[in-house]
Biopython code that builds the backbone (N, CA, C, O; Angstrom):
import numpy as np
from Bio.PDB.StructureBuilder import StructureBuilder

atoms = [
    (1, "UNK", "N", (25.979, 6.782, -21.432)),
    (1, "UNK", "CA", (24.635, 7.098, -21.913)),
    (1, "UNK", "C", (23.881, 7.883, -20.859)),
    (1, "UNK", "O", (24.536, 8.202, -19.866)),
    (2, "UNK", "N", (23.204, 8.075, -20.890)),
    (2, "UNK", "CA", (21.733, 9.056, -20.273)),
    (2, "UNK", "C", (21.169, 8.189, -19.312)),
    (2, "UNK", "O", (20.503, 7.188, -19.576)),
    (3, "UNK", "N", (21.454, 8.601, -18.207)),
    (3, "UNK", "CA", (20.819, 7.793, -16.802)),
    (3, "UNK", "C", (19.365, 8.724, -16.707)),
    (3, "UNK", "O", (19.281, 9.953, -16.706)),
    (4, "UNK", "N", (18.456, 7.897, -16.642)),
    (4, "UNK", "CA", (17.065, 8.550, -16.682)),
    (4, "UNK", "C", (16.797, 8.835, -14.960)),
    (4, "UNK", "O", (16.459, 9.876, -14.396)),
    (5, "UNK", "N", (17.148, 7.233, -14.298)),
    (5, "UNK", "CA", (16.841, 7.527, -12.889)),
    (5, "UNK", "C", (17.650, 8.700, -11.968)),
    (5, "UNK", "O", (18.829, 8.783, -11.625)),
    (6, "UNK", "N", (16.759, 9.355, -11.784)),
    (6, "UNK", "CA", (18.033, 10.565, -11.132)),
    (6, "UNK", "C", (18.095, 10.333, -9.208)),
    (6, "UNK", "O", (17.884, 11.220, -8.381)),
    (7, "UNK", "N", (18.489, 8.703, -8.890)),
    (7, "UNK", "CA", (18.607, 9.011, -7.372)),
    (7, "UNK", "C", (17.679, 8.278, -6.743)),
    (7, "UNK", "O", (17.911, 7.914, -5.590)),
    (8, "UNK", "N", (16.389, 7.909, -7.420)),
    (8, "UNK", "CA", (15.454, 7.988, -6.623)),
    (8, "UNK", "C", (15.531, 6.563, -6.589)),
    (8, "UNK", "O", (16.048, 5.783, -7.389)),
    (9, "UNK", "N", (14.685, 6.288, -5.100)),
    (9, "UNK", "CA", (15.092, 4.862, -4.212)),
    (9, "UNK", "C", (13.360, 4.510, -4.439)),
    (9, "UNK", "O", (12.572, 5.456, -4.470)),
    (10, "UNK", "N", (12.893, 3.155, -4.583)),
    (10, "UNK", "CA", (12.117, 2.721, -4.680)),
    (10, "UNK", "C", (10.789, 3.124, -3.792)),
    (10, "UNK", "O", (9.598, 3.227, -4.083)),
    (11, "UNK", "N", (11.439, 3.280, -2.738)),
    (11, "UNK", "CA", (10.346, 4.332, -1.233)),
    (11, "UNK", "C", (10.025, 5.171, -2.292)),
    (11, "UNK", "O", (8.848, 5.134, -2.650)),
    (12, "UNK", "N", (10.996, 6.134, -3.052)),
    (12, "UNK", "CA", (10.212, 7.523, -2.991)),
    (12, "UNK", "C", (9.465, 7.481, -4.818)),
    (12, "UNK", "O", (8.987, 8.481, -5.354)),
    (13, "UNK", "N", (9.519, 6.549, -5.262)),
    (13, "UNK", "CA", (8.249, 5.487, -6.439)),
    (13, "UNK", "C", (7.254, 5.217, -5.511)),
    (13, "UNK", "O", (6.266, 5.946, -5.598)),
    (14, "UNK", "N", (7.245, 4.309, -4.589)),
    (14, "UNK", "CA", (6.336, 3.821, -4.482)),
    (14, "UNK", "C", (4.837, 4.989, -3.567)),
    (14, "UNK", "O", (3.626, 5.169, -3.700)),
    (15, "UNK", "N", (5.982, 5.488, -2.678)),
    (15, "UNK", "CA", (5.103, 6.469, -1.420)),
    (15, "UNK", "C", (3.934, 7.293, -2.344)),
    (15, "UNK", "O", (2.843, 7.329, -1.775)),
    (16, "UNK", "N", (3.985, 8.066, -3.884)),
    (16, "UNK", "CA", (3.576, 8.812, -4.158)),
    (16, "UNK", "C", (1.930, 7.978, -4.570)),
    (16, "UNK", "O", (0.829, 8.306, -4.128)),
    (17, "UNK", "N", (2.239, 6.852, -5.530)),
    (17, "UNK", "CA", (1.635, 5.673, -6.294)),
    (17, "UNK", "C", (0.660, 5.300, -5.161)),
    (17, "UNK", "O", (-0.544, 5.372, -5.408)),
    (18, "UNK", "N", (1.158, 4.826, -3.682)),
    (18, "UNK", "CA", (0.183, 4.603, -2.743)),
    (18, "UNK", "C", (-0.563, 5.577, -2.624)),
    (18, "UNK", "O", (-1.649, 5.564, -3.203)),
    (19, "UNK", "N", (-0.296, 6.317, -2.095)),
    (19, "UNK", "CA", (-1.309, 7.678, -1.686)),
    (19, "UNK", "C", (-1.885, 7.886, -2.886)),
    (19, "UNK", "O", (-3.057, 7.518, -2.811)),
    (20, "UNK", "N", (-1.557, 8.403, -4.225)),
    (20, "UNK", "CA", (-2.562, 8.465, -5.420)),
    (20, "UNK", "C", (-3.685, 7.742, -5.553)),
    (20, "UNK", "O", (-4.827, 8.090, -5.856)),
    (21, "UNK", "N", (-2.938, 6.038, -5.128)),
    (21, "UNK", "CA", (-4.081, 5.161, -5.127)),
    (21, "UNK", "C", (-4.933, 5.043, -4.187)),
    (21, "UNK", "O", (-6.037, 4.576, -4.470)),
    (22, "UNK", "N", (-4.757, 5.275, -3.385)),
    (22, "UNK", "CA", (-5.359, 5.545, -1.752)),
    (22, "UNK", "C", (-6.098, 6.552, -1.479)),
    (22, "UNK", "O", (-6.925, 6.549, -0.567)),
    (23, "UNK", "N", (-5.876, 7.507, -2.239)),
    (23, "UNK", "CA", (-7.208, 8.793, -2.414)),
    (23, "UNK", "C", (-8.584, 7.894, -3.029)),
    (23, "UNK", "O", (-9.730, 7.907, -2.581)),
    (24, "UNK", "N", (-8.028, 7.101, -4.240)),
    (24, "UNK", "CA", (-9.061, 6.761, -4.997)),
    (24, "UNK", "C", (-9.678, 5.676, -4.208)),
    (24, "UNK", "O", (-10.907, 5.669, -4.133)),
    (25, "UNK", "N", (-9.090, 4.887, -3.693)),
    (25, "UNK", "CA", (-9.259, 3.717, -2.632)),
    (25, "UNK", "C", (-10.532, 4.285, -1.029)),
    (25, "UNK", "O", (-11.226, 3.563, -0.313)),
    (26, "UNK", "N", (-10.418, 5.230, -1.022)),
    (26, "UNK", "CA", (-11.031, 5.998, 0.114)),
    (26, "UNK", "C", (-12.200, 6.451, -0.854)),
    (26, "UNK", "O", (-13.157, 5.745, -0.534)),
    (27, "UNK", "N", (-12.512, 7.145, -1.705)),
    (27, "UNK", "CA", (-13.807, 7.231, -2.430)),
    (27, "UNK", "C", (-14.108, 6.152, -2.761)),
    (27, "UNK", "O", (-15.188, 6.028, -2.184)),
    (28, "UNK", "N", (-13.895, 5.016, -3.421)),
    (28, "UNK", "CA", (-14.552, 3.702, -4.123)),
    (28, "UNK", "C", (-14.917, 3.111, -2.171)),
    (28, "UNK", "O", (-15.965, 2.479, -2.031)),
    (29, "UNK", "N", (-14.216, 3.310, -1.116)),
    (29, "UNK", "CA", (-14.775, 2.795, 0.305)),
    (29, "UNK", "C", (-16.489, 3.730, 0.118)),
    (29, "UNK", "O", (-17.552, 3.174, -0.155)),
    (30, "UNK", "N", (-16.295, 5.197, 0.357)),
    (30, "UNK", "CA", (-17.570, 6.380, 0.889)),
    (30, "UNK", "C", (-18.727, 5.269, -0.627)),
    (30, "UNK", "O", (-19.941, 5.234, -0.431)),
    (31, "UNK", "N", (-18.309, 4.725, -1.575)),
    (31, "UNK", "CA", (-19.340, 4.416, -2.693)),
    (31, "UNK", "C", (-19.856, 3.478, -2.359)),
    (31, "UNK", "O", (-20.864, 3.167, -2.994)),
    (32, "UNK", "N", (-19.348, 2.448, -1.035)),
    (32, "UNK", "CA", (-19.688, 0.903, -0.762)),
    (32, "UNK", "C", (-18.486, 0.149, -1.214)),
    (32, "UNK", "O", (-18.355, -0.826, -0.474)),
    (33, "UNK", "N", (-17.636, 0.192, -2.042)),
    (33, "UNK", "CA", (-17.229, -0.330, -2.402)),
    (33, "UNK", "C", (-16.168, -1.578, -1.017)),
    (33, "UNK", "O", (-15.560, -0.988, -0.124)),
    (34, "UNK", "N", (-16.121, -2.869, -1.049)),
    (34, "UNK", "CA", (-15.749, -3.736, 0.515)),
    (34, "UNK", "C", (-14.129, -3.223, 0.296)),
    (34, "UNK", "O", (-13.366, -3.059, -0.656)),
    (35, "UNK", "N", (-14.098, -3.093, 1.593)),
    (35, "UNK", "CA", (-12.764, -2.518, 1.515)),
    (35, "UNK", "C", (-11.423, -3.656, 1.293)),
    (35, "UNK", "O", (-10.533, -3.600, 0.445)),
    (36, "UNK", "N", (-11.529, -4.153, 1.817)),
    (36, "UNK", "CA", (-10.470, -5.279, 1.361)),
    (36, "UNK", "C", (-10.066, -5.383, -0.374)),
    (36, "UNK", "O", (-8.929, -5.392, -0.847)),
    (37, "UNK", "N", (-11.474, -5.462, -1.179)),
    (37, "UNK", "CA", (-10.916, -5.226, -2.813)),
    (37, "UNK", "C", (-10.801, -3.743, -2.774)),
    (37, "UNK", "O", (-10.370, -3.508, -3.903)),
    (38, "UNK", "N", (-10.907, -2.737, -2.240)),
    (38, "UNK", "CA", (-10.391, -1.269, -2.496)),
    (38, "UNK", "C", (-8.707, -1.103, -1.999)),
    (38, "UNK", "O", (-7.961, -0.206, -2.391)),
    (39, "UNK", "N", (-8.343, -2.192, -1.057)),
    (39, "UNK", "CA", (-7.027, -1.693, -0.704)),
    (39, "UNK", "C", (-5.896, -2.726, -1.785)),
    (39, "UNK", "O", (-4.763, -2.394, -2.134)),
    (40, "UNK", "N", (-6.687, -4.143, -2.177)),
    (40, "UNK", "CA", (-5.884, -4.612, -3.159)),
    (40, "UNK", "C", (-5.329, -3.904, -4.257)),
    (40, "UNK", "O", (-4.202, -3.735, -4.722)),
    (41, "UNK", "N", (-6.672, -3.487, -4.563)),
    (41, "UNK", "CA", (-6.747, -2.542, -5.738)),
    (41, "UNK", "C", (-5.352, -1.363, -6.024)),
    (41, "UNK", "O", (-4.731, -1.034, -7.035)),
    (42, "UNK", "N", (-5.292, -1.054, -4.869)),
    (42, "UNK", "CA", (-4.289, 0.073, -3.982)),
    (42, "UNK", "C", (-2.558, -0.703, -4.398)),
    (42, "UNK", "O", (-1.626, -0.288, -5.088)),
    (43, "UNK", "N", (-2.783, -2.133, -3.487)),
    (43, "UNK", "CA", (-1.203, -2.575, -4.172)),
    (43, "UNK", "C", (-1.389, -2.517, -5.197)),
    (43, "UNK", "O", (-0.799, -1.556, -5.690)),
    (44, "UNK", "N", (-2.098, -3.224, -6.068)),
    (44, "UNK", "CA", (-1.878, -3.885, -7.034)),
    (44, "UNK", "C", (-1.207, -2.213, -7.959)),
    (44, "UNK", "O", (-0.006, -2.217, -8.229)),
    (45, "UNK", "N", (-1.832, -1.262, -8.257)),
    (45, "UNK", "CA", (-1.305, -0.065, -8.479)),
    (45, "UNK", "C", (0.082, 0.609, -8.034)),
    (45, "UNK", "O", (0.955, 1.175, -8.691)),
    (46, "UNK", "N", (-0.047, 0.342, -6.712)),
    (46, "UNK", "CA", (1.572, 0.411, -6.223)),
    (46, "UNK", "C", (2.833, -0.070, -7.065)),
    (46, "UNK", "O", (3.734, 0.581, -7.594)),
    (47, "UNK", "N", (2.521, -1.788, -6.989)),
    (47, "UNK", "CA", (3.122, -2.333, -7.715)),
    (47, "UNK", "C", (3.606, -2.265, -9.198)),
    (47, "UNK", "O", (4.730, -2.237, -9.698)),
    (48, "UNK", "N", (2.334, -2.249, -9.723)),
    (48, "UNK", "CA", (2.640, -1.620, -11.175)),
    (48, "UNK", "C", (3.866, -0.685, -11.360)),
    (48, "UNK", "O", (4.833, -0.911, -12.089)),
    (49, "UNK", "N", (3.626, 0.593, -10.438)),
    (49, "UNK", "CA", (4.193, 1.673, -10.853)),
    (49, "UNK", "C", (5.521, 0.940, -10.612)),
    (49, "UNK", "O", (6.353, 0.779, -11.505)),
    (50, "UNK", "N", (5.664, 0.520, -9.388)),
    (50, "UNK", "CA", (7.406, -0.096, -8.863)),
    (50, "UNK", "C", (7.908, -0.942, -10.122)),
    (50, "UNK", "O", (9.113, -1.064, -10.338)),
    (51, "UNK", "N", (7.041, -1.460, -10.860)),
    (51, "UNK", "CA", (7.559, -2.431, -11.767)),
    (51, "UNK", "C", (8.057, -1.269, -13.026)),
    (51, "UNK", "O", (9.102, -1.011, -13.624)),
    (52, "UNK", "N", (7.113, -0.932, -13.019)),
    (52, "UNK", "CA", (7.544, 0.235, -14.530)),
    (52, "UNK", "C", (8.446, 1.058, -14.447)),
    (52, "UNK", "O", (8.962, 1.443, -15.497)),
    (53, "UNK", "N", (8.944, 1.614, -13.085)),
    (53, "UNK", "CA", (10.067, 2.146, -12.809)),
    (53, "UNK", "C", (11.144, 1.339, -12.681)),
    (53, "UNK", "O", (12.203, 1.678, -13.209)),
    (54, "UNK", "N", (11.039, 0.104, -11.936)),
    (54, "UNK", "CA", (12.345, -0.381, -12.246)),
    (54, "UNK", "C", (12.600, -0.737, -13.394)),
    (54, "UNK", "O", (13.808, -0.948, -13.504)),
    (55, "UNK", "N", (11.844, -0.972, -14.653)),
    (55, "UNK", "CA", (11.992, -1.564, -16.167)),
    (55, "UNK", "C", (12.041, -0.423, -17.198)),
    (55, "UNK", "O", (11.703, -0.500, -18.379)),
    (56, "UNK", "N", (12.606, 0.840, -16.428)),
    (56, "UNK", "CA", (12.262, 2.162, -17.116)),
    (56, "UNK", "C", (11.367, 2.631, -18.023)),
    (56, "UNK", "O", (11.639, 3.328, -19.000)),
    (57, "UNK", "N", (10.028, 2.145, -17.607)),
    (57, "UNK", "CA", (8.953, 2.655, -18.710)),
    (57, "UNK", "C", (8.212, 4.204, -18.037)),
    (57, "UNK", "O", (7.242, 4.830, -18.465)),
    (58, "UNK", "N", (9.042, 4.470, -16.920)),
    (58, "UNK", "CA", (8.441, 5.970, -16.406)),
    (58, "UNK", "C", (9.700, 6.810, -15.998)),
    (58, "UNK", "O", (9.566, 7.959, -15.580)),
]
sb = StructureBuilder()
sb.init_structure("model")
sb.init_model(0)
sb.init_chain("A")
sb.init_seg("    ")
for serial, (resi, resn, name, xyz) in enumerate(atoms, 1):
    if name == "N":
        sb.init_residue(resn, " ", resi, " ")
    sb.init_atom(name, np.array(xyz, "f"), 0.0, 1.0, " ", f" {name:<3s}", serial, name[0])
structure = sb.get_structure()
């Protein structure tokens, strides 16, 4: 059958997902937002994505 994953190792899921979230994580900081719930915020997004890739929903 049709291998969707072409190679890619969980680092190179997750590296992009952080930084995406981490742009947004750095504006919701400049808004006030306490940083500690801006960087959760950050895994918790990370994670997601790692999960949906390993369960092939991306």
């Amino acid at each position: 059958m049709y291998k969707s994953k072409s190679g890619r190792t969980l680092f190179d899921v997750a590296l992009p997902a952080a930084i995406g979230a981490g742009v947004v994580t750095t504006f919701a900081i400049a808004q006030g937002q306490h940083p500690a719930m801006a960087i959760a915020i950050t895994a918790i997004a990370t994670i997601f994505t790692v999960v949906c890739y390993r369960f092939d929903l991306i």
